[in-house]
C-alpha positions as CSV (number, residue, x, y, z in Angstrom):
1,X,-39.7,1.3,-144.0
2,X,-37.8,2.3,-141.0
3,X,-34.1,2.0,-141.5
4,X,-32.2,1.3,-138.3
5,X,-28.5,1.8,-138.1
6,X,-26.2,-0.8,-136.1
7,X,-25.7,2.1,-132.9
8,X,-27.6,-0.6,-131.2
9,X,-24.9,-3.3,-131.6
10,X,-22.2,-2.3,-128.6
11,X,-25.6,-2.0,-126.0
12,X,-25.7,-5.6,-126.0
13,X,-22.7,-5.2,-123.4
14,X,-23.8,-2.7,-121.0
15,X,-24.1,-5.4,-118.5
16,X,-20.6,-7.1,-119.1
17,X,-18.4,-7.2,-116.0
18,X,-15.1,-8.8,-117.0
19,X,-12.8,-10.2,-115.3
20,X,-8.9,-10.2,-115.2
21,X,-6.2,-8.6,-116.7
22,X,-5.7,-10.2,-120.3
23,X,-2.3,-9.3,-122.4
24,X,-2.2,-7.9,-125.9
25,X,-1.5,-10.6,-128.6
26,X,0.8,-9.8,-132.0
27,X,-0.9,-9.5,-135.6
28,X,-0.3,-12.3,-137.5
29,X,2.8,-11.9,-140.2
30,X,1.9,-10.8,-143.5
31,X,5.4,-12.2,-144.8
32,X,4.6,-16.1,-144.8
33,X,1.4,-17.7,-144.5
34,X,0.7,-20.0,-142.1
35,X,-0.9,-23.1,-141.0
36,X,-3.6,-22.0,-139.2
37,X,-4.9,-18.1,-138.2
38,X,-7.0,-17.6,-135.0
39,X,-8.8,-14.1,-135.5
40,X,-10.2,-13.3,-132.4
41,X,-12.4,-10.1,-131.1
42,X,-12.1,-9.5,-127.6
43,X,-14.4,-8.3,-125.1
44,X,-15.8,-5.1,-123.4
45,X,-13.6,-2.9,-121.5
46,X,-10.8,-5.5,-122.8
47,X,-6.9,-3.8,-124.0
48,X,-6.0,-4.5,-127.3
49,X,-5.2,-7.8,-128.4
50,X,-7.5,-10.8,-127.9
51,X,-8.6,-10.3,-124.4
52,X,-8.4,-13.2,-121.3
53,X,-10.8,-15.6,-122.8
54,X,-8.3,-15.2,-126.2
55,X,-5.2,-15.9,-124.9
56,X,-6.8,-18.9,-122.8
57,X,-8.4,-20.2,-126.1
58,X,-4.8,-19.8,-128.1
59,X,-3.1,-21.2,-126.1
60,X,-5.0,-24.3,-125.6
61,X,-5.3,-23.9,-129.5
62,X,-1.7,-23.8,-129.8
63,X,-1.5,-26.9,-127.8
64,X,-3.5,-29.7,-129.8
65,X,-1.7,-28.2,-133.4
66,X,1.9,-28.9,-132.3
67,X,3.8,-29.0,-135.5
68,X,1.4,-26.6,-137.2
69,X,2.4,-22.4,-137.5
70,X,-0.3,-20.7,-135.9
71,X,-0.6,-16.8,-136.1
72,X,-3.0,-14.7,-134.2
73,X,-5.3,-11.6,-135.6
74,X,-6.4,-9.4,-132.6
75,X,-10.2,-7.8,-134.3
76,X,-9.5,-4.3,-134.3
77,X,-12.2,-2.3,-132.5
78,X,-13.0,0.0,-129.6
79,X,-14.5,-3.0,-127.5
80,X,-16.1,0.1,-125.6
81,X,-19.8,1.3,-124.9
82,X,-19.4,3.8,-127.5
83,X,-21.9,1.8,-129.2
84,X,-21.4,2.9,-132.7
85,X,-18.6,1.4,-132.9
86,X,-18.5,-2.4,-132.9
87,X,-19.5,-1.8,-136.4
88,X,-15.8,-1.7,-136.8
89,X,-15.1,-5.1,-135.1
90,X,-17.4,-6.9,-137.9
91,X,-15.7,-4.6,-140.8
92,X,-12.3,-5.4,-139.5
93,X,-12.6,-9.7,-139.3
94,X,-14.7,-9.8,-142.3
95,X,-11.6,-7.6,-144.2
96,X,-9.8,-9.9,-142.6
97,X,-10.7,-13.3,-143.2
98,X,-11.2,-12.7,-146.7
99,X,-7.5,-11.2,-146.9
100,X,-6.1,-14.4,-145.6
101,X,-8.4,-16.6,-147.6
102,X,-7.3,-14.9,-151.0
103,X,-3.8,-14.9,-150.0
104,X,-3.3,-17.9,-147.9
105,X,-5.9,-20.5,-149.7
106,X,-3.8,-23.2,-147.8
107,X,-4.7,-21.2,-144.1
108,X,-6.9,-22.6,-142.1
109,X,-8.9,-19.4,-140.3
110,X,-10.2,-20.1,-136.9
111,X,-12.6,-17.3,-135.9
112,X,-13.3,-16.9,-132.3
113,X,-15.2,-13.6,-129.9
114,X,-16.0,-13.5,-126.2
115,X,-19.0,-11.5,-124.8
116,X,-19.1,-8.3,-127.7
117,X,-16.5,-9.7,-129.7
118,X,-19.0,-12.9,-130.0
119,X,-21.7,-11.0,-131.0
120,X,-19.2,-9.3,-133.5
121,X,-18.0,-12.6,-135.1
122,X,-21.3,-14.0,-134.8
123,X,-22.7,-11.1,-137.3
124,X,-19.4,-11.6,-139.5
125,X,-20.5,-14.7,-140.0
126,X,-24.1,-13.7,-140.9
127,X,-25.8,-14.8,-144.7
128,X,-28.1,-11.9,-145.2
129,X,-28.6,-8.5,-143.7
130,X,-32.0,-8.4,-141.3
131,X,-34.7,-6.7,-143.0
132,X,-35.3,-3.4,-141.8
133,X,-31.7,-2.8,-141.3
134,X,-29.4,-0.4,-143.0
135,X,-25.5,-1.1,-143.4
136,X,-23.1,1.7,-142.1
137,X,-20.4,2.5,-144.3
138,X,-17.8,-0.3,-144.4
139,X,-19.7,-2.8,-144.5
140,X,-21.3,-3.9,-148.2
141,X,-22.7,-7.1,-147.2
142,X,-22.1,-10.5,-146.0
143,X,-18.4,-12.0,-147.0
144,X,-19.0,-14.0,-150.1
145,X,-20.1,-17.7,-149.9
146,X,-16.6,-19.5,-151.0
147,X,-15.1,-17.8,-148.4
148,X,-16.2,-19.8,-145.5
149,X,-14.6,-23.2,-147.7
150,X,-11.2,-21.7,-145.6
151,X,-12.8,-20.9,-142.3
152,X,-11.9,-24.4,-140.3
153,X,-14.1,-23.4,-137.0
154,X,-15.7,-20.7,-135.2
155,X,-15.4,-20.4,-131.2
156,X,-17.6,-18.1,-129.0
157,X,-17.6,-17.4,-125.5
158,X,-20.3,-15.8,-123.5
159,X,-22.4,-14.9,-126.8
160,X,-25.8,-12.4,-126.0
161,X,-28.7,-14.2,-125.5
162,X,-32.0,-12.9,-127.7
163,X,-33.5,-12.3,-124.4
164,X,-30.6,-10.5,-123.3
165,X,-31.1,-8.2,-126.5
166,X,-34.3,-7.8,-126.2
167,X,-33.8,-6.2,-122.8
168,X,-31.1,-4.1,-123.7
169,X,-32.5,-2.6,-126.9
170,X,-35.6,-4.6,-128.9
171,X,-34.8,-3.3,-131.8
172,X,-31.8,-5.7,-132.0
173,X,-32.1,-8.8,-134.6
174,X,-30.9,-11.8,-133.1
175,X,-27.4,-13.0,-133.5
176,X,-27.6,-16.1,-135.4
177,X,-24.5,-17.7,-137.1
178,X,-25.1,-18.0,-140.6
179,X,-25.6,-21.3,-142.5
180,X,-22.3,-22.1,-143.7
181,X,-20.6,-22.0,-140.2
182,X,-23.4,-23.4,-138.7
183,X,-21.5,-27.1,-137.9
184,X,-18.2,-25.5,-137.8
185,X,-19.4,-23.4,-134.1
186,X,-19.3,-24.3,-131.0
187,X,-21.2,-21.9,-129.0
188,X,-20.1,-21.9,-125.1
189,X,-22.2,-20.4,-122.3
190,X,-21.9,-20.8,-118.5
191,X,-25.1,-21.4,-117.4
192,X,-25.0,-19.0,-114.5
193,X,-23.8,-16.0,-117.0
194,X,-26.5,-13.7,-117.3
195,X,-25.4,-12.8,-120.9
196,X,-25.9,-15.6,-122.8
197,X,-28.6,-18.0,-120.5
198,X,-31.9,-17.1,-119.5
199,X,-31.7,-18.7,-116.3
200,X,-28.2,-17.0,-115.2
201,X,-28.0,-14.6,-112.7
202,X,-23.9,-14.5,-111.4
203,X,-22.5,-11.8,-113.2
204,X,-19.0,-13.3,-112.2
205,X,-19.7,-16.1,-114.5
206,X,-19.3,-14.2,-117.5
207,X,-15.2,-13.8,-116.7
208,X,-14.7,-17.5,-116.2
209,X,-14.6,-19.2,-119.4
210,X,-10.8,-18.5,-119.3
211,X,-10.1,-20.7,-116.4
212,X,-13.4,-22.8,-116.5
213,X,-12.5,-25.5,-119.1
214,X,-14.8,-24.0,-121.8
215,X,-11.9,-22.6,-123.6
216,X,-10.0,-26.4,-124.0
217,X,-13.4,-27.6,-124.9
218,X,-13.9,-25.2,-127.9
219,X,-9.8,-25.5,-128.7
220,X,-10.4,-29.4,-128.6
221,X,-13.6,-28.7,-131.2
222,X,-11.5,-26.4,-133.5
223,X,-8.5,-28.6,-133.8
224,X,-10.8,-31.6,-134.3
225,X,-12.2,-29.5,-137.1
226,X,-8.6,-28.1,-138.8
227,X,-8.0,-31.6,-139.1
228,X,-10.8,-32.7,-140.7
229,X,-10.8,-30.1,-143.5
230,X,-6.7,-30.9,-143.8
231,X,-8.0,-34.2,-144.9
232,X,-10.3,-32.9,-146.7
233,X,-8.3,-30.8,-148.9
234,X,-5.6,-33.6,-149.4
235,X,-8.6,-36.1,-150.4
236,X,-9.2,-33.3,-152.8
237,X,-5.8,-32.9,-154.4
């Protein structure tokens, strides 16, 4: 059987024109463990940090979890076309979340990507490898079942479509969340954005979802979800 390596993963973004000029976002402290983590991968072309899209979602994030500690974890990752490399960005939140789960059980671990960094998250999340596909070094496999019990929601902005894949490299597999985060996502796509709709053709739609209400929406989805699992886990007690 053919083995193909993940080089194809950063093509996906050859097309990506984003927008605006997004500030780098601190690590979250490894001193105290708090209520809630958002880790976040950022987009092409994006600085270090979170990207615009990020910051827009943590703050609005930040916002509906008043009296709640919330740290930020900026994906570590190129975010470039060097497309090897976004490998990295689904090595580094899988370390990651499962850090914070075995440290912080209590944590609730919002995961969130725009444009890449979806795609990135999206494969974090992922049950099995695709068949045909070979893992590059890093990465031994999907993160272990338990640990999505401590993952509250997943947010992603301006995810690739299949189609868009397909016409970027067709050896891609598709990006599909797997099972166990399946009802925690919220998957938001401008329908103009070339990247993740069919039907889209403004290629300034893809920078929007900072300023187009998509990122309240999916902050209004992940704090309905943190407090449902706090419940949860007090039921539980």
């Amino acid at each position: 059987m053919k083995r193909v390596r993940w080089g194809w993963l950063l093509a996906i973004v050859v097309m990506c024109a984003l927008i605006g000029s997004p500030v780098g976002m601190p690590s979250a402290a490894a001193a105290a463990c708090p209520d809630v983590e958002i880790v976040f991968a950022r987009g092409t072309f994006e600085p270090p940090g979170v990207g615009g899209t990020g910051e827009a979602f943590v703050s609005a994030l930040r916002a509906r979890t008043k009296g709640k500690s919330v740290e930020v974890y900026p994906v570590e990752y190129p975010a470039s076309l060097a497309f090897a490399t976004a490998a990295d960005g689904v090595i580094d939140a899988s370390n990651r979340v499962k850090d914070v789960a075995a440290r912080c059980p209590n944590t609730k671990i919002v995961m969130g990507g725009f444009s890449q960094g979806a795609a990135v998250v999206a494969y974090t999340t992922a049950d099995a490898v695709p068949p045909g596909f070979e893992l590059p070094e890093g990465i031994t496999g999907p993160m272990p079942p338990e640990v999505a019990d401590h993952v509250a929601a997943v947010a992603l902005f301006g995810k690739p479509s299949t189609g868009f894949l397909q016409r970027i490299d067709n050896t891609a597999p598709p990006i599909n969340i797997g099972h166990l985060y399946a009802d925690k996502t919220v998957d938001m796509c401008v329908p103009e954005d070339p990247i993740c709709s069919a039907d889209g053709s403004d290629n300034a739609a893809h920078g929007s979802y900072g300023d187009n209400g998509m990122t309240n929406q999916a902050a209004d989805f992940a704090a309905r979800q943190i407090a449902s699992t706090a419940e949860s886990a007090s039921a539980s007690r």
